[in-house]
LUMMARGU-88788 format. One record per atom (N, C-alpha, C): residue number from 1; atom name; z, y, x. Coordinates in nm, 3 decimals. Example, Ala and Ser with C-alpha at 12.3 -4.5 7.8 and 13.67 -1.06 7.14 Angstrom:
<nodes>
NODE   num   atomo        zz        yy        xx
NODE     1       N     0.780    -0.569     1.319
NODE     1      CA     0.780    -0.450     1.230
NODE     1       C     0.780    -0.330     1.320
NODE     2       N     0.708    -0.225     1.285
NODE     2      CA     0.714    -0.106     1.367
NODE     2       C     0.787     0.003     1.290
</nodes>
This chain:
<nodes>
NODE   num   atomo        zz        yy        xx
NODE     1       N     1.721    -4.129     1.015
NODE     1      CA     1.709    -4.115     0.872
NODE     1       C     1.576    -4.048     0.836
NODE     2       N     1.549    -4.087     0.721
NODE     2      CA     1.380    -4.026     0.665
NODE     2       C     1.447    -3.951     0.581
NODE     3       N     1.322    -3.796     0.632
NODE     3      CA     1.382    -3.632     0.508
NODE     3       C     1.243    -3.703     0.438
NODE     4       N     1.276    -3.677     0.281
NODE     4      CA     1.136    -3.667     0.227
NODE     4       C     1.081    -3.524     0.248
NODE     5       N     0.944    -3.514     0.195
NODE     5      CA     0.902    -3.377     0.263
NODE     5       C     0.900    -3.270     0.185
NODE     6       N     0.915    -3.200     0.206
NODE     6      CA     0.965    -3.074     0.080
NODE     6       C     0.791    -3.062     0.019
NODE     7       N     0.843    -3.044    -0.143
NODE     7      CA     0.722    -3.031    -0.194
NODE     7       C     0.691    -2.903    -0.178
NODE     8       N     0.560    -2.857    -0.179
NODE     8      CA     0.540    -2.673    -0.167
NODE     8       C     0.465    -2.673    -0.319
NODE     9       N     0.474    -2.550    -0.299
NODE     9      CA     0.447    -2.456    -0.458
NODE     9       C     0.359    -2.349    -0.448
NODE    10       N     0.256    -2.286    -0.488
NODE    10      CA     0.210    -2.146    -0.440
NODE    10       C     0.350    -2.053    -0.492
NODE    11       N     0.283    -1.923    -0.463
NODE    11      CA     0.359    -1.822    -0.509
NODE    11       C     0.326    -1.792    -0.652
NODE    12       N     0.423    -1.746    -0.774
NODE    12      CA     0.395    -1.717    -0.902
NODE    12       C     0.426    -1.579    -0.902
NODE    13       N     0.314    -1.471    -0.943
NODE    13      CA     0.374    -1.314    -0.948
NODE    13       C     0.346    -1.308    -1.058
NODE    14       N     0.414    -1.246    -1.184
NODE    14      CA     0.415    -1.272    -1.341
NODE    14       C     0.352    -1.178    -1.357
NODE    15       N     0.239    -1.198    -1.467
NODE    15      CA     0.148    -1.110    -1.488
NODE    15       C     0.134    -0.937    -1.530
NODE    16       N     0.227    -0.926    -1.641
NODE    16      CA     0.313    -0.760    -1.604
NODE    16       C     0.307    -0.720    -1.485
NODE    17       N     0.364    -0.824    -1.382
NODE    17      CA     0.358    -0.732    -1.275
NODE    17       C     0.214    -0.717    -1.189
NODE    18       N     0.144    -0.816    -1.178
NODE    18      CA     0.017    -0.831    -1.105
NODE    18       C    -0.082    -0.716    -1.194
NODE    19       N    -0.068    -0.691    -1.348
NODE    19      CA    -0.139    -0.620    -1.382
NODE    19       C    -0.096    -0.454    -1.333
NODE    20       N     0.009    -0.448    -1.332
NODE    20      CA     0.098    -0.306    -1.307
NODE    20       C     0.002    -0.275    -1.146
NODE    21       N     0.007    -0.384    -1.052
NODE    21      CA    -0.007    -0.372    -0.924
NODE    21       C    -0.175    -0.330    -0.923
NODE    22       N    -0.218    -0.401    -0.997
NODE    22      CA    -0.397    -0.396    -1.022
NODE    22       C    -0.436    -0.213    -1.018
NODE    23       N    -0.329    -0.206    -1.135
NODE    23      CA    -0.356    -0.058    -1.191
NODE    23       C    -0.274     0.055    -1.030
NODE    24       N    -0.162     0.043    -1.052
NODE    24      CA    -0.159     0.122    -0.907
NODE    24       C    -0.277     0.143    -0.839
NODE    25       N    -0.365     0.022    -0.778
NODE    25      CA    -0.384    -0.033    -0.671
NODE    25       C    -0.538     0.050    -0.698
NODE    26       N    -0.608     0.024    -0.830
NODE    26      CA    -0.704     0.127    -0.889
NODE    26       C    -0.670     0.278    -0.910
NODE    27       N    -0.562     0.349    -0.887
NODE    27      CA    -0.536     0.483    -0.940
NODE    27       C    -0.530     0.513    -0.741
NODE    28       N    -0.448     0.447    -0.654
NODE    28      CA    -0.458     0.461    -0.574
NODE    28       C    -0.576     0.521    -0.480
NODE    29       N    -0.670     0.435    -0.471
NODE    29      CA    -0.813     0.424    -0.449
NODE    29       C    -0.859     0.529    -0.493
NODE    30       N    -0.878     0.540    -0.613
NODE    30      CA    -0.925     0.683    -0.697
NODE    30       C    -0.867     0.805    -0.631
NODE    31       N    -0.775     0.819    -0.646
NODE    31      CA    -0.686     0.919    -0.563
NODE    31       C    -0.738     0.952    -0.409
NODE    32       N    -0.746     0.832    -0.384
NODE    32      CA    -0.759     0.810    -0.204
NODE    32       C    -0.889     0.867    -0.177
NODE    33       N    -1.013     0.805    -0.265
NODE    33      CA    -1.131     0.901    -0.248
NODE    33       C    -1.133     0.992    -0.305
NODE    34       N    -1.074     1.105    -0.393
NODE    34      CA    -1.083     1.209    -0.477
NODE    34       C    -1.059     1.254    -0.354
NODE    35       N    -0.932     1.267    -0.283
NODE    35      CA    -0.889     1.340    -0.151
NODE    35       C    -0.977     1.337     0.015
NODE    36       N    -1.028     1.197    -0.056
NODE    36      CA    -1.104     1.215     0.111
NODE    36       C    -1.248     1.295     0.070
NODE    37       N    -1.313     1.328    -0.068
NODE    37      CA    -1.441     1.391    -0.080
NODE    37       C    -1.326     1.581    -0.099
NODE    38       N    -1.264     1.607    -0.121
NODE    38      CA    -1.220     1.743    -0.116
NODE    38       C    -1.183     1.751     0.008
NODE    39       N    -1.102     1.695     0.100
NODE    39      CA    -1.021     1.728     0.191
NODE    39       C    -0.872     1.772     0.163
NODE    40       N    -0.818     1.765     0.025
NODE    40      CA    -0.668     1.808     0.065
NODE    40       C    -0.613     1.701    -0.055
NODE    41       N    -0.497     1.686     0.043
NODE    41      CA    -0.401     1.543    -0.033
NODE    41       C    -0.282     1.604    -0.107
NODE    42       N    -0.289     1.664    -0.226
NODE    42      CA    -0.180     1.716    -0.332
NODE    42       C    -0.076     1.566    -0.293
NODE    43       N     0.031     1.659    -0.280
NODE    43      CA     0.210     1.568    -0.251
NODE    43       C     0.300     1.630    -0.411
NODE    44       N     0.291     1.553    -0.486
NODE    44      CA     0.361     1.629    -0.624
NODE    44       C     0.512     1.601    -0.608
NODE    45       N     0.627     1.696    -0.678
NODE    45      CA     0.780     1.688    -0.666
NODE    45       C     0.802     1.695    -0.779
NODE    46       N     0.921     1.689    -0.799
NODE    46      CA     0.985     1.705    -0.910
NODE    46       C     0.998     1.830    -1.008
NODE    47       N     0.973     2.000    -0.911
NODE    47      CA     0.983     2.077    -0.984
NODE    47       C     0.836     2.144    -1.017
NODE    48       N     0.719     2.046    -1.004
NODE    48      CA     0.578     2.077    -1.015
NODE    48       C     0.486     2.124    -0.907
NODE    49       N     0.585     2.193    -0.790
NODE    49      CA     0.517     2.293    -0.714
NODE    49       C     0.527     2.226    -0.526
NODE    50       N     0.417     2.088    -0.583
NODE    50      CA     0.452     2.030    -0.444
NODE    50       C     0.327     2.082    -0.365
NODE    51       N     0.331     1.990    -0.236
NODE    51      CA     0.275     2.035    -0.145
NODE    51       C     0.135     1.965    -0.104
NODE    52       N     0.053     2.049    -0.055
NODE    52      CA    -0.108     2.033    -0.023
NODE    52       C    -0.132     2.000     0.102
NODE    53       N    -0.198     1.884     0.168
NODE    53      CA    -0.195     1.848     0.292
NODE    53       C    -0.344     1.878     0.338
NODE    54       N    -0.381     1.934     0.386
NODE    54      CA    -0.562     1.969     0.454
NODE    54       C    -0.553     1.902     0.577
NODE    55       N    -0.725     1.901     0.596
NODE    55      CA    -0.728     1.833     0.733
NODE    55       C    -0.713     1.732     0.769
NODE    56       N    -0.674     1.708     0.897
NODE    56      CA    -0.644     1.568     0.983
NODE    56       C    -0.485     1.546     0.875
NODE    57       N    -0.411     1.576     0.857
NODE    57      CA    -0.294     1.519     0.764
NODE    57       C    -0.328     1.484     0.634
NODE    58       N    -0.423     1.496     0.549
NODE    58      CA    -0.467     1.468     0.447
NODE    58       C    -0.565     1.365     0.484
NODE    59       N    -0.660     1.366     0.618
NODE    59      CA    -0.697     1.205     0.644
NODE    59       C    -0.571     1.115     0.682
NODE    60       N    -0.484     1.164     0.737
NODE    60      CA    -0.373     1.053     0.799
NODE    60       C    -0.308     0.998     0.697
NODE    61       N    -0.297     1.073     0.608
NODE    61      CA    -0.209     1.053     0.449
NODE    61       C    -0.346     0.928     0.372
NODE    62       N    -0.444     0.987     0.368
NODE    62      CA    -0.515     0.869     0.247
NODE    62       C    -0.540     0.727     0.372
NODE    63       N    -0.544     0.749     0.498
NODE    63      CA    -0.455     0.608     0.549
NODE    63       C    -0.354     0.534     0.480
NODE    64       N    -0.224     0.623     0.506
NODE    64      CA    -0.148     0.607     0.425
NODE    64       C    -0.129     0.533     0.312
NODE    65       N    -0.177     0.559     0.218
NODE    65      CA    -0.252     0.537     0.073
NODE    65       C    -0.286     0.412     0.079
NODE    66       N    -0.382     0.357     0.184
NODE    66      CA    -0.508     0.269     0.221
NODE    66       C    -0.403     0.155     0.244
NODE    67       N    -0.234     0.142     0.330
NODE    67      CA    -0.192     0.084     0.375
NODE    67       C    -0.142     0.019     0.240
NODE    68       N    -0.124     0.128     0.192
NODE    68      CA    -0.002     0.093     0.078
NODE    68       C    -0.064     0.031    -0.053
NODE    69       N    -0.225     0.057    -0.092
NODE    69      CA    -0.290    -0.013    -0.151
NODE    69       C    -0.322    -0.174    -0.104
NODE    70       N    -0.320    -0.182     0.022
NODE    70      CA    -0.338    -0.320     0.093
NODE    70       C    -0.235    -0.402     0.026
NODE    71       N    -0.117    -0.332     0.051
NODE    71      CA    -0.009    -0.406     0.053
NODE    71       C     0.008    -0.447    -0.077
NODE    72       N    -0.007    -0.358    -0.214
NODE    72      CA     0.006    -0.426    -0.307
NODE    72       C    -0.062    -0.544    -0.368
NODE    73       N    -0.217    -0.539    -0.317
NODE    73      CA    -0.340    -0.606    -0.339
NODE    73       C    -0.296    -0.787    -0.243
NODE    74       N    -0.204    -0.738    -0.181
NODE    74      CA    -0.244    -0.853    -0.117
NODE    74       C    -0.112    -0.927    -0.190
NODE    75       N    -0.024    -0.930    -0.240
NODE    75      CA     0.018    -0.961    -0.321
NODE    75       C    -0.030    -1.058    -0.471
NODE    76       N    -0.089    -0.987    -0.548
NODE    76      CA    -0.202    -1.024    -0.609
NODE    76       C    -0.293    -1.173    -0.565
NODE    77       N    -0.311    -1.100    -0.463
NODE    77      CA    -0.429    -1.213    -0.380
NODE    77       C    -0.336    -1.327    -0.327
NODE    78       N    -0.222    -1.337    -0.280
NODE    78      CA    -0.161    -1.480    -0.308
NODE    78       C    -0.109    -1.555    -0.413
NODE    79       N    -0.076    -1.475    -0.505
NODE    79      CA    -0.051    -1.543    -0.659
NODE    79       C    -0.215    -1.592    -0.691
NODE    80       N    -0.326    -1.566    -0.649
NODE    80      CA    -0.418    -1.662    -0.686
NODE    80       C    -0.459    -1.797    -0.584
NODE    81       N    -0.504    -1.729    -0.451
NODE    81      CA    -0.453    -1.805    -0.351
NODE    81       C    -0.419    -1.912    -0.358
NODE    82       N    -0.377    -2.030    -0.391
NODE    82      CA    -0.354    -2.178    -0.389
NODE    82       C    -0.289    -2.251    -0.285
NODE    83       N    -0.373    -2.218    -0.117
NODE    83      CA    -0.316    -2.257    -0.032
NODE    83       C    -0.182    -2.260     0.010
NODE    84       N    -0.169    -2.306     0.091
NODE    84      CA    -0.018    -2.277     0.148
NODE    84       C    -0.039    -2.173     0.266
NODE    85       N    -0.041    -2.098     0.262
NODE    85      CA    -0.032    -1.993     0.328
NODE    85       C     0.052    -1.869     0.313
NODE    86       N     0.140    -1.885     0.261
NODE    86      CA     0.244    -1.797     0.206
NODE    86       C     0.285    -1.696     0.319
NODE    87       N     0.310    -1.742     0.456
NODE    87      CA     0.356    -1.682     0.576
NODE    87       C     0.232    -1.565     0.600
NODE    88       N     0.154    -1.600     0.603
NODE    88      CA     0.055    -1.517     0.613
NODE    88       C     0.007    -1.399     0.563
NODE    89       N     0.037    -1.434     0.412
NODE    89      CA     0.043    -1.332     0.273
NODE    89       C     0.152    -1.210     0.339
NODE    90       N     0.290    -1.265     0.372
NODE    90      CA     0.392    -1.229     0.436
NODE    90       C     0.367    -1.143     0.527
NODE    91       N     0.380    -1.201     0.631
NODE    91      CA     0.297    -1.121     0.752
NODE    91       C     0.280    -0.977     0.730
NODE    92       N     0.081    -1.027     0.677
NODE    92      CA    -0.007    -0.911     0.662
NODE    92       C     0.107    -0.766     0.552
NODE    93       N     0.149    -0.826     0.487
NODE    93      CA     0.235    -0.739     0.358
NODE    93       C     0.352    -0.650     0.473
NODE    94       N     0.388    -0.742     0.530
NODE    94      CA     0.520    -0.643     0.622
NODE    94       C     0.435    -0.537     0.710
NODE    95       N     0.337    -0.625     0.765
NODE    95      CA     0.244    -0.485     0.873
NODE    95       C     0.164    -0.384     0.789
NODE    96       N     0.107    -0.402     0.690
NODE    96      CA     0.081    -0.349     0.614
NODE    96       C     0.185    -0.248     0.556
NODE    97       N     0.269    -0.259     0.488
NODE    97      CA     0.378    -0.155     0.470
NODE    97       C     0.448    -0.073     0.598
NODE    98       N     0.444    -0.145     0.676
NODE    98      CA     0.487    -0.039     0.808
NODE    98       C     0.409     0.019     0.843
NODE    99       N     0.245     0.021     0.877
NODE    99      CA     0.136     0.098     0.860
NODE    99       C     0.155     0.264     0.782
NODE   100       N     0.189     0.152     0.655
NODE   100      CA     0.181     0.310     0.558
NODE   100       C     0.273     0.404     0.565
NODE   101       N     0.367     0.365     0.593
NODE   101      CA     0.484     0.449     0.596
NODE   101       C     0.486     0.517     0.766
NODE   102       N     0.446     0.457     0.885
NODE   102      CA     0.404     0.504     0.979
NODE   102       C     0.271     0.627     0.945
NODE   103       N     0.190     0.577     0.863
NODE   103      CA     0.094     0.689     0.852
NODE   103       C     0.202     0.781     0.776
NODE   104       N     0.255     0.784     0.685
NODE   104      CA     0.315     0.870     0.599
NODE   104       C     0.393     0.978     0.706
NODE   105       N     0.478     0.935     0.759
NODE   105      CA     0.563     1.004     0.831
NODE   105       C     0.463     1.074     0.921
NODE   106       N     0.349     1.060     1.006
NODE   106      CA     0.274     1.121     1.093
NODE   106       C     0.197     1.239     1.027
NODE   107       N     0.145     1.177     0.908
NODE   107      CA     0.132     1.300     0.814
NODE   107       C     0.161     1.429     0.807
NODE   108       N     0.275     1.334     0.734
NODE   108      CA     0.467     1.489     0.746
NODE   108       C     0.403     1.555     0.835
NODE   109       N     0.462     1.473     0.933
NODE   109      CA     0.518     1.550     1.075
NODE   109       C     0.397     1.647     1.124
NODE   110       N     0.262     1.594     1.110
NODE   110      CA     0.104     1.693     1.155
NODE   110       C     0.124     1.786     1.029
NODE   111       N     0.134     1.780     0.915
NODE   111      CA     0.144     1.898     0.875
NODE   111       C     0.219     2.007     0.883
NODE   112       N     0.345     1.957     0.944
NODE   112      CA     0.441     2.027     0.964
NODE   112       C     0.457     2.148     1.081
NODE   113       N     0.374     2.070     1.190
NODE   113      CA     0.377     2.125     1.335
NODE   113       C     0.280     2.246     1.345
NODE   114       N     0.218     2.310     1.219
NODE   114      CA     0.117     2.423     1.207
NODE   114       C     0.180     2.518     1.155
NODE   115       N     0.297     2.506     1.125
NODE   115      CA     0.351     2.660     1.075
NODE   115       C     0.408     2.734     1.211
</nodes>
């Protein structure tokens, strides 16, 4: 029997959101170098009085940052994208988020191991 062939589609990310992601993705960055020209990565909470990361944890953290800006950007960049390459978009987005959150936690944990 003949399958016809599945038609493909790019990806559609609705613009609210691609603009939302833009702006993160710019405050991010900003952030990311504000911290890498001082050296300390302010962690804000809920009751105002969060915590200051110096050092090698405040570089490991605007990694961090770096991963997690990727990840939204690349998002973005397949809603324009055209090709069929969707898997790829994919991919990079999953390693990319495990990156960041791997930096995140190493962070923690180096800042932690100095008291």
């Amino acid at each position: 029997m003949f399958r016809a062939p599945k038609v493909w589609t790019p990806n559609d990310v609705p613009a609210p959101q691609r603009i939302w992601y833009v702006i993160l993705c710019l405050v991010g960055l900003l952030y990311m170098g504000y911290s890498l020209y001082t050296g300390a990565f302010y962690l804000p909470n809920r009751r105002g009085n969060g915590g200051t990361l110096k050092g090698i944890s405040a570089y490991i953290m605007c990694a961090a940052l770096f991963f997690g800006v990727a990840h939204l950007a690349s998002y973005v960049a397949d809603h324009y994208d055209r090709r069929n390459n969707e898997v790829a978009y994919a991919r990079f987005a999953k390693q990319s988020k495990y990156c960041a959150v791997a930096f995140f936690v190493a962070a923690l944990l180096l800042s932690g191991s100095g008291r």
